[in-house]
N, C-alpha and C positions, 0 to 999 in steps of 0.2 A: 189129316192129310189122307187123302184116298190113295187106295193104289194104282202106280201105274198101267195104262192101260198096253194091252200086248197087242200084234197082229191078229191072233187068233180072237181076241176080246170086240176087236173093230169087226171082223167081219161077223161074227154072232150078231152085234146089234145088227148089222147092214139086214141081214136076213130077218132080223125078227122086223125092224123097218118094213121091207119091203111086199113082208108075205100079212096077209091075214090070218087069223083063227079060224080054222076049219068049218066051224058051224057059221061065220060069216060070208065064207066065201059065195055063197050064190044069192046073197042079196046086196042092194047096193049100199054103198060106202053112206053114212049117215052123216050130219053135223056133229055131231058130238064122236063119231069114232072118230071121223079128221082131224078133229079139236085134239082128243087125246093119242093120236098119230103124233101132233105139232107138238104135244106136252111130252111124249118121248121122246120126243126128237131133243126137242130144247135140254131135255136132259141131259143125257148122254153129252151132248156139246157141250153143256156148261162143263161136265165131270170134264171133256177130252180137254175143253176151256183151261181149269184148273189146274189140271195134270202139266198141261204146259205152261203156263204161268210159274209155277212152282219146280218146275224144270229148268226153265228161263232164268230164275231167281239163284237157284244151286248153280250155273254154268257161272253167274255173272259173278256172284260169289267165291265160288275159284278162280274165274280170272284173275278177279279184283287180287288171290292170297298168291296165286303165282307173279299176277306182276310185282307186286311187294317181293318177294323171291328173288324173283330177276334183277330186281332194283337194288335191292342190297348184295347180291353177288357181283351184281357187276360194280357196281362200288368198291367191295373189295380188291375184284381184276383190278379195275382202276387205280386203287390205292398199289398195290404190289405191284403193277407194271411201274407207275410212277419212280417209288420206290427203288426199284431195279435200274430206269435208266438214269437217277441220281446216284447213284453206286457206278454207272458206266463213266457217266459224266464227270467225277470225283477223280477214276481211275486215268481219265483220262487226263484230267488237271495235272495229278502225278507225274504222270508221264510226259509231260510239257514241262513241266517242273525240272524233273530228271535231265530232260534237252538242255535246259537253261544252262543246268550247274555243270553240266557236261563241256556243255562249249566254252564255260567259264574257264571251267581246269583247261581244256583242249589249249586255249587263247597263253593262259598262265604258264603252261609248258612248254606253249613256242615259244611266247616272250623270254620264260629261261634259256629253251635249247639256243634260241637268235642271240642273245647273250654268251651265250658261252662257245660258241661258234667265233662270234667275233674277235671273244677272248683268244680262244685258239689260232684264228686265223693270223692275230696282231702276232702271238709271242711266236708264232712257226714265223712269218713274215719277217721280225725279229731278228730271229733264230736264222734262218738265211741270209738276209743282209748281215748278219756278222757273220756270217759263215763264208759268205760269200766275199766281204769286204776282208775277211782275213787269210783270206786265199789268195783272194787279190793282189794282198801283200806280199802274203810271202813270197809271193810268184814274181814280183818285180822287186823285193828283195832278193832272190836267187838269181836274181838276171843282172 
């Protein structure tokens, strides 16, 4: 693998590209210096070529181990949140449950209190009609 190339590395070729060799300079450009102008050229491109290729390859390649990453964290989020609102939703059973048996007793205790109310209400009721009835008497026994 070559290394990569820097800003400063591009503009050096750019300049040796574009200038001549001193001793050429004041004659004209030849078939064969154009030729090996194009064979520099091509080089350098293939190198800048490769360097990106190879760059390209390392980017896709962490992508590829961070999505794996992502994928199994969020997996796990997934699993714990799941998790959690199974635990909310349990808790919540409970406490429906709780209502049930609540109203149960609540029901069971009127039914007793309603019972014994009544009870009370017969032997007071009772309890006055004799009271009453024996007053009554006496009262028109006295008379």
């Amino acid at each position: 693998m070559s290394q990569p190339l820097k800003i400063s590395d591009l503009h050096e070729i750019g300049k040796n590209m574009g200038e001549q060799q001193a001793g050429y300079l004041e004659r004209p450009a030849t078939g064969q210096d154009l030729y090996n102008f194009a064979l520099k050229a091509d080089a350098n491109f293939m190198i800048l070529k490769n360097d990106m290729s190879t760059g390209f390859a390392l980017n896709s390649q962490e992508f590829a181990i961070v999505r794996a990453e992502m994928s199994s964290e969020f997996k796990a989020v997934r699993a714990e949140m799941k998790s959690g609102f199974d635990n909310v939703a349990h808790q919540f059973d409970n406490v429906a449950h709780q209502f049930v048996n609540f109203r149960a007793e609540m029901r069971n205790e009127m039914s007793g209190f309603k019972s014994s109310i009544i009870a009370w209400v017969a032997t007071f009721g009772i309890a006055t009609i004799s009271i009453t009835t024996g007053l009554g008497i006496a009262i028109i026994l006295k008379m």
